[in-house]
ROROTI-648065 format. One line per 2 residues: number of its first residue (from 1); their letters; for each residue z, y, x of N, C-alpha, C, CB. Coordinates in pm, whole numbers, padded with zeros to 5 digits. Each point is the difference from the previous one (the first is absolute). Glycine has a CB too. Example, Ala and Ser with C-alpha at 12.3 -4.5 7.8 and 13.67 -1.06 7.14 Angstrom:
<rs>
1) as) 00780 -00569 01319 00000 00119 -00089 00000 00120 00090 00125 -00117 -00189; -00197 00222 00154 00006 00119 00082 00073 00109 -00077 -00215 -00063 00118
</rs>
This chain:
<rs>
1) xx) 01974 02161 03380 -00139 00001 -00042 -00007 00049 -00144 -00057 -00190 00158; -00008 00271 -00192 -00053 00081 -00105 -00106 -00048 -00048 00082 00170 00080
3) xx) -00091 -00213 -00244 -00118 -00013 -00045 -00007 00073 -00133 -00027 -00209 00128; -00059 00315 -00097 -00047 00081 -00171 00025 -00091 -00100 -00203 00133 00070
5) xx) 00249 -00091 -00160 00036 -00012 -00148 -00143 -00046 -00078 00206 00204 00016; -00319 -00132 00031 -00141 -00014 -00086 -00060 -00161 00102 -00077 00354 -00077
7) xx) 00085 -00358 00159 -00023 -00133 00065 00083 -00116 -00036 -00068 00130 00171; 00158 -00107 -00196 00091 -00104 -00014 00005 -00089 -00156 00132 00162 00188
9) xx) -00163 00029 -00271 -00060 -00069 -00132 -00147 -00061 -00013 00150 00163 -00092; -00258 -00100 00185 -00121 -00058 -00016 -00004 -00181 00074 -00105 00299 00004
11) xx) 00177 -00303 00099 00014 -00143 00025 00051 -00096 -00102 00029 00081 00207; 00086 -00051 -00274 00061 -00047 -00093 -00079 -00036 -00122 00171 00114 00101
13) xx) -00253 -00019 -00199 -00055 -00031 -00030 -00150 -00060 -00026 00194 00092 00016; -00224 -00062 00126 -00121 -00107 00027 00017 -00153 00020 -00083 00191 00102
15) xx) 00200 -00209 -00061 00051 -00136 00000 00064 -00077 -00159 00056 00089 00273; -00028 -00003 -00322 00002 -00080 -00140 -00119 -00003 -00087 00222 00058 00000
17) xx) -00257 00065 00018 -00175 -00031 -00064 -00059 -00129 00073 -00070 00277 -00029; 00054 -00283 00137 -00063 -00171 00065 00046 -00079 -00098 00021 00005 00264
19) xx) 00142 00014 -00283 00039 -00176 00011 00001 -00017 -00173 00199 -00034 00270; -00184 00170 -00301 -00051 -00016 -00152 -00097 -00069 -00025 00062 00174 -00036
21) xx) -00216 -00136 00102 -00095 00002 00035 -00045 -00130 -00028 00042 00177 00134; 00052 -00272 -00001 00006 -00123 00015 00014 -00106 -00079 00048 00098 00137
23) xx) 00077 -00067 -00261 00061 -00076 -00013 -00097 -00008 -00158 00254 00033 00190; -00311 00078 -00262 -00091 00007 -00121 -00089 -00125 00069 00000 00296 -00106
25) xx) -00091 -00297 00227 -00070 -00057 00002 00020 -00127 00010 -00074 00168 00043; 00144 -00218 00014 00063 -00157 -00006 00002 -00006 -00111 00135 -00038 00167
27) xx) -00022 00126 -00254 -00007 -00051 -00177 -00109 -00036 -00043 00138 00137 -00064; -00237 -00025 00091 -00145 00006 -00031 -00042 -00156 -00051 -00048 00207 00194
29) xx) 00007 -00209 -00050 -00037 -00164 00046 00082 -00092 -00049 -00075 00061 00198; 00219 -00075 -00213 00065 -00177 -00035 -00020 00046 -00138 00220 -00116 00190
31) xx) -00185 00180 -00266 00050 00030 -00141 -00115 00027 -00096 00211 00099 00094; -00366 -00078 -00042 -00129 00031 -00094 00017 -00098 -00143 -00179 00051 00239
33) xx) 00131 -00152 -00173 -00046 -00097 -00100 00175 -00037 -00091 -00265 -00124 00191; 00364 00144 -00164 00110 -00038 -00082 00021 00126 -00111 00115 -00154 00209
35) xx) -00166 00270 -00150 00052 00135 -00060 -00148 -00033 -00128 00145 00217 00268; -00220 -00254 -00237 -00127 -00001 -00070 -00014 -00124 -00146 -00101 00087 00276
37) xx) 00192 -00235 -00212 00036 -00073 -00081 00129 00042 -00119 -00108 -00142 00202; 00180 00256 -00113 00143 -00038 -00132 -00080 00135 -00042 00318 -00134 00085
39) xx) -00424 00219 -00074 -00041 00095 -00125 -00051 -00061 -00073 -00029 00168 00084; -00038 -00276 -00101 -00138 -00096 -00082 00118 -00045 -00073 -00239 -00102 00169
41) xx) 00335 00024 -00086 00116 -00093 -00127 00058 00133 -00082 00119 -00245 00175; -00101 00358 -00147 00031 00041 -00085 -00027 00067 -00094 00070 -00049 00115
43) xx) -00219 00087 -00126 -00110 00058 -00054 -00025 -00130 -00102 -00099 00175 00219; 00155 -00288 -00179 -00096 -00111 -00084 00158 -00043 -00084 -00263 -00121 00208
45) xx) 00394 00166 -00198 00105 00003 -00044 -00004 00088 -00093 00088 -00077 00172; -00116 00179 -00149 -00001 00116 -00128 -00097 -00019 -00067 00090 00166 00097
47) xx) -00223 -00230 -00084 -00070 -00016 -00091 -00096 00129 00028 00174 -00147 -00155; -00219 00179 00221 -00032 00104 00042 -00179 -00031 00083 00316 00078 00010
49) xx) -00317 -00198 -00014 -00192 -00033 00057 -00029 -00137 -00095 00000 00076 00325; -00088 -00076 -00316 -00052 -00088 -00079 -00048 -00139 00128 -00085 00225 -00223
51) xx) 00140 -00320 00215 00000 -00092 00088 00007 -00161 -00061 00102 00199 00148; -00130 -00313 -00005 -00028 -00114 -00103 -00002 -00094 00166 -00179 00109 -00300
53) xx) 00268 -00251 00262 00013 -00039 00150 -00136 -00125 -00044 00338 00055 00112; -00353 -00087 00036 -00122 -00061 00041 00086 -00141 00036 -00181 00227 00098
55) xx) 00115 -00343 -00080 00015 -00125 00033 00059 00006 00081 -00143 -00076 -00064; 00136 00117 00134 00037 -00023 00202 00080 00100 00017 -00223 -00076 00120
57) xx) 00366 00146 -00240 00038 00075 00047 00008 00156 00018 -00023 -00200 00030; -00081 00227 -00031 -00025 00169 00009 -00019 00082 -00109 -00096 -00047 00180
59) xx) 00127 00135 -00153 00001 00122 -00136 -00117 00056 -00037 00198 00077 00064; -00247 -00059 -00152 -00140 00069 00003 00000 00090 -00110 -00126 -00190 00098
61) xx) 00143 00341 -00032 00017 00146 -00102 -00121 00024 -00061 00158 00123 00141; -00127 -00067 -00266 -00177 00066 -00027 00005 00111 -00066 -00116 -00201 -00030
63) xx) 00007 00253 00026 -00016 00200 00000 00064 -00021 -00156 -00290 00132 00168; 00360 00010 -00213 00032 00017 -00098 -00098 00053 -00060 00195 -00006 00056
65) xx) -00154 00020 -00198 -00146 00088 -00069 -00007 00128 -00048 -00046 -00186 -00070; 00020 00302 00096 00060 00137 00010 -00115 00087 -00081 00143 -00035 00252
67) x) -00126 00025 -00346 -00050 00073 -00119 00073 00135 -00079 -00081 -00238 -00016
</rs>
């Protein structure tokens, strides 16, 4: 059995594009909110936003002043 060279590559890489595909989006989804927290800690590490914690815990950023 014979299978073209151009088929064999277009299957091939349609199947890693999917699972590529796939696997961004899972990241997508579990990893949002962690990828989103360690930029804030580190934005608020360098000194880099102007920020101020609240009673209960939470961070609260505020606009810089751009003059």
């Amino acid at each position: 059995m014979y299978i073209p060279l151009e088929w064999l590559f277009s299957i091939v890489t349609i199947a890693v594009a999917y699972g590529t595909y796939r696997l961004g989006r899972r990241d997508d989804e579990d990893y949002r909110q962690d990828i989103v927290d360690a930029t804030i800690d580190h934005l608020i590490q360098e000194n880099m936003v102007k920020w101020a914690r609240r009673p209960n815990g939470e961070i609260e950023l505020f606009p810089l002043d751009e003059k």
